[in-house]
C-alpha positions in Angstrom: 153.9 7.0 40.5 156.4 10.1 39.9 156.8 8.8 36.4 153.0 8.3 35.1 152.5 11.9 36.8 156.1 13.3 34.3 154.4 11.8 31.6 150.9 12.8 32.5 152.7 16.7 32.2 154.3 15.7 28.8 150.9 14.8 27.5 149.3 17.8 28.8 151.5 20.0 27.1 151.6 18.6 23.9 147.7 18.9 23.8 148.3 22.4 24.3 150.6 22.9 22.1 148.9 21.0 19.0 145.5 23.2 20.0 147.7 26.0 19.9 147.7 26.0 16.2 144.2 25.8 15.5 143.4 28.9 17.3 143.4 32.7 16.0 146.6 34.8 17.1 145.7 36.6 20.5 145.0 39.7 18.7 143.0 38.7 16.2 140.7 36.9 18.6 140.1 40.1 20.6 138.7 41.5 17.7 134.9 41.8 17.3 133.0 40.5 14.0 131.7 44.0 13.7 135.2 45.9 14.0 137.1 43.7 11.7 134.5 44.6 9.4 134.8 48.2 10.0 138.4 48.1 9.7 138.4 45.9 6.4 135.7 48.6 4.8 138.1 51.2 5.7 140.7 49.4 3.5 139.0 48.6 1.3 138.6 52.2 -1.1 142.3 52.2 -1.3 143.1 48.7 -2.4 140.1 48.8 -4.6 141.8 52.2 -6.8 145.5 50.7 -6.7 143.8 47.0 -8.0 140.7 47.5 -9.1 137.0 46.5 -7.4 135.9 44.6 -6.5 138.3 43.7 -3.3 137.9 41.4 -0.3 140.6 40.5 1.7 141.8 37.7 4.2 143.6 38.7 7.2 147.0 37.0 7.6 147.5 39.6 10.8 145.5 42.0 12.8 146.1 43.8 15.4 144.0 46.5 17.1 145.5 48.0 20.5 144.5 51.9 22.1 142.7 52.9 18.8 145.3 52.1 16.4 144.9 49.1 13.7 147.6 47.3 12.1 146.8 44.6 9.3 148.4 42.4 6.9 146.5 41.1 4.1 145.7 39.0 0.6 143.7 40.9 -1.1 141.5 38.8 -3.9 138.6 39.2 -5.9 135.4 38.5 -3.9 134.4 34.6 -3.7 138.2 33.8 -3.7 139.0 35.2 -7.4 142.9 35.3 -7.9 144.2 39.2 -8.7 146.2 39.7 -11.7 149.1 42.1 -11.0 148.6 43.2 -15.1 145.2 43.5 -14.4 145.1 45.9 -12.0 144.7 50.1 -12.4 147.9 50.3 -10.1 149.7 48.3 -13.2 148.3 50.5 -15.9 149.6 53.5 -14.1 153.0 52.6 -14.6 152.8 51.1 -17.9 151.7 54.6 -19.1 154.3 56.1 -16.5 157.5 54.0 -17.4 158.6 51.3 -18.6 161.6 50.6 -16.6 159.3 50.9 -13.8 157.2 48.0 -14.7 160.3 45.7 -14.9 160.9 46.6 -11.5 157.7 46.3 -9.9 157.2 42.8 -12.0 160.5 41.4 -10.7 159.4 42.3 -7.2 155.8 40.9 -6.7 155.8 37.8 -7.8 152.7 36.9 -6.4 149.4 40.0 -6.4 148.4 41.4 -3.9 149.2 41.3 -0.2 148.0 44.7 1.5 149.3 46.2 4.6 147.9 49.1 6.6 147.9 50.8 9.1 144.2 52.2 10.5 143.1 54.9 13.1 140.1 54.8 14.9 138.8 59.0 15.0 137.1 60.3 17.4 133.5 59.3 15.7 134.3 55.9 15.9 135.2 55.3 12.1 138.5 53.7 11.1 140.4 55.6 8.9 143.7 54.3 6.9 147.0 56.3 8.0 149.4 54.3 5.4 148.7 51.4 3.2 151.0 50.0 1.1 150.4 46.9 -2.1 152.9 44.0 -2.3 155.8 46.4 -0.1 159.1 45.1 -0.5 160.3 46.5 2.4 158.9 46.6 6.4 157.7 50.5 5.9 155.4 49.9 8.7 158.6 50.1 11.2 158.4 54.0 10.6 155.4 54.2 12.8 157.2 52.1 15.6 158.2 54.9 17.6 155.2 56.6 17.2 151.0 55.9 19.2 150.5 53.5 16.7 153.7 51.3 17.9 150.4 49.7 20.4 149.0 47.7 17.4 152.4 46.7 15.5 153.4 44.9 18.3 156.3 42.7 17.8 156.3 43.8 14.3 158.5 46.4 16.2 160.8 44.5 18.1 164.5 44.0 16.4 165.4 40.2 15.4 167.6 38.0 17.6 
């Protein structure tokens, strides 16, 4: 009896783990159609002048807590087109800028584009973009981790083990 009901738990628990997976992160299910939408839009201008238009993006992490957005993102041409890094206006602006420049930013971002911003919901109700970076190197983001918008970064915030 005591062990059919041990493995009776076991098997429960796995199910919930393996379901686990299949399921949206806890903050990106709290997030309504319409708002992701809104927040994407909002993104969208800036991505679209550093890599050209048209964008669309897909959402590798959102999080919206207390008015503040946080989002992580491939951007891509719309119906799945692959980005070109020497494509892109962001790429002509430093060919004509320097050259040593391009060498950098080509050893660095191997792969175009991932997108990551952080959004502000004003008092109207519209998101607006505070930061957003292309292809960052570095966690940038952290900077706003003492700061209102810490809500929405989460454990993007909290030190490694």
């Amino acid at each position: 009896m005591r062990k059919g009901m041990i493995l009776g738990l076991l098997a429960g628990a796995l199910a919930l783990t393996a379901t686990a997976g299949l399921a949206a992160p806890a903050d990106q299910a709290k997030v309504s159609p319409a708002e992701r939408k809104a927040i994407m839009d909002a993104m969208r201008p800036a991505a679209e002048h550093d890599l050209g238009a048209p964008v669309e993006f897909v959402v590798r992490r959102l999080s919206v807590a207390e008015g503040w957005a946080f989002v992580t993102a491939n951007a891509q041409r719309k119906g799945g087109g692959k980005l070109r890094w020497l494509d892109t206006p962001r790429f002509a602006y430093l060919h004509g800028k320097n050259a040593d420049e391009i060498d950098n930013a080509l050893s660095v971002v191997p792969d175009c584009c991932s997108v990551q911003s952080i959004l502000h919901k004003n008092n109207d109700g519209r998101w607006a973009v505070v930061e957003q970076h292309d292809d960052a190197t570095d966690a940038w983001f952290t900077a706003y981790c003492n700061k209102p918008a810490r809500t929405a970064l989460g454990k993007a915030c909290d030190a490694p083990d």
